[in-house]
Phi, psi and omega in degrees: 000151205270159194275322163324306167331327208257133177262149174326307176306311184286284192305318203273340125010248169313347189289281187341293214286345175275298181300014176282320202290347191264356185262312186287140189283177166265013161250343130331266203305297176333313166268022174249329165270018185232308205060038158303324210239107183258000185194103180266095184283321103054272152336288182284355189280322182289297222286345180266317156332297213261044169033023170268049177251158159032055166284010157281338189288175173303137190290330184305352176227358169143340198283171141273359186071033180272165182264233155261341166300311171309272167318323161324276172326292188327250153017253212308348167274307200313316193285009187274345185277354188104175210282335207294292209291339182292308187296305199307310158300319201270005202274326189280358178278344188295286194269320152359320212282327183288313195304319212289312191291297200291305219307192170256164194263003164267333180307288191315302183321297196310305240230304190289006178260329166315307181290309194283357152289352172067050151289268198264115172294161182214152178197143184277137166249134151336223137344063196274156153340301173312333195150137182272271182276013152258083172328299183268022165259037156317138162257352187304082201281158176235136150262092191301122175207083184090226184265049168206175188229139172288066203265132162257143144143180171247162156237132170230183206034051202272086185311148174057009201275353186287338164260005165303143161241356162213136166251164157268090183247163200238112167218193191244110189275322203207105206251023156227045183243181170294170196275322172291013156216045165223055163238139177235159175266143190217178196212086171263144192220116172007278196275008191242336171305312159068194172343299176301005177240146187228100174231153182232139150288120170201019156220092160314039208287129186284135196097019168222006163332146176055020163258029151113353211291178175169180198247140149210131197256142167222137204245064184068039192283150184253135159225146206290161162273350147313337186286344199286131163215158201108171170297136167297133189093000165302336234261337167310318206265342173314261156017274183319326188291274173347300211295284178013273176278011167266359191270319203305285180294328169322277217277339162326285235281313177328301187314304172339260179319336147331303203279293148322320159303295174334303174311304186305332184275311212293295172339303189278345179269334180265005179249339194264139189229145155181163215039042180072358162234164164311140149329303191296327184326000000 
């Protein structure tokens, strides 16, 4: 963002936010793009240290209470580290964004002060076998059975799920109404899924090494119905909310690395010769 642009507050931000970045070493990335390193969990506990997690939330849960121009300035230093380390900052604003719009105010209470102290790591499940941007062709079931919801199905390219400790996951509750309104949002949470949630490393992909993506399968795993959250059959409106800061931060992190690649050719262009002279000439 061009520094004219930037209010004093926005600038001193941004300062917060290069020294994060001036904090991660570079053989974390080198071993993260080798895939020595699959969850730089670290990473996100400093980024949280230094209270720059979820600066749009309420300060009552950790946040500051910025607006998206603020995160935006945030984002785009971050993104100079790359698409892993970039995603990877933005997931609690992503999944935040459901609790903070949706939750219940014990939900809130519970869940969002973990993440932005980086207690509980966070990752969205999606994506399906089937299909990305047709959202509402989910196969994914959610089933009511007393006071738990029952889940089958797969999620895939789940940024971050091998070191999460809560998903935002998405299924299909009432699998005879249309399809943007029989999906609901849950809060699956790790350690309460137990067996029945399966996640794997299976996509070495390259320039997003080591943030984690990986698959997940659930085989009748129970989350509690305190977990749901919006209403059941809700989830559309979950959904439409969510895109926001995932569209948001996509393209902030874009800038970053944009802005870090230029450099990086200008650098090489004022060093590199031929016919006797720089490149750049």
């Amino acid at each position: 963002m061009l520094e004219a642009m930037l209010t004093p507050a926005q600038r001193a931000l941004r300062d917060e936010v290069r020294d994060l970045v001036k904090w991660v070493p570079r053989q974390l990335i080198l071993d993260m793009d080798d895939d020595r390193v699959r969850y730089p969990r670290g990473y996100v506990a400093e980024a949280a240290r230094r209270r720059l997690l979820g600066l749009r939330f309420p300060t009552e849960y950790g946040g500051r209470g910025l607006g998206w121009v603020d995160e935006i300035v945030a984002l785009e230093e971050v993104g100079v580290l790359g698409t892993s380390l970039a995603c990877l900052y933005s997931l609690p604003s992503i999944v935040g964004e459901a609790i903070v719009r949706f939750g219940s105010p014990e939900q809130k209470a519970r869940w969002l002060p973990a993440i932005l102290s980086g207690r509980l790591t966070v990752a969205e499940a999606l994506t399906e076998p089937r299909g990305g941007s047709d959202f509402f062709g989910t196969t994914t079931r959610a089933r009511r059975e007393g006071d738990v919801y029952v889940l089958d199905g797969q999620k895939r390219f789940v940024v971050g799920a091998e070191g999460a400790d809560l998903f935002l996951v998405y299924a299909r509750t009432d699998p005879e109404a249309r399809p943007h309104e029989g999906l609901s949002a849950f809060i699956v949470e790790r350690s309460e899924a137990g067996s029945e949630l399966r996640v794997e490393h299976v996509y070495g992909l390259m320039g997003t090494r080591g943030g984690g993506t990986g698959r997940l399968t659930f085989r009748g795993a129970r989350v509690p119905a305190t977990n749901l959250i919006g209403p059941e059959n809700g989830a559309a409106a979950v959904f439409y909310q969510m895109m926001i800061p995932e569209r948001m931060t996509s393209a902030a992190g874009a800038l970053g690395m944009a802005r870090a690649a230029l450099e990086i050719a200008a650098r090489y262009a004022d060093r590199r010769k031929a016919f006797g002279q720089r490149i750049r000439s």
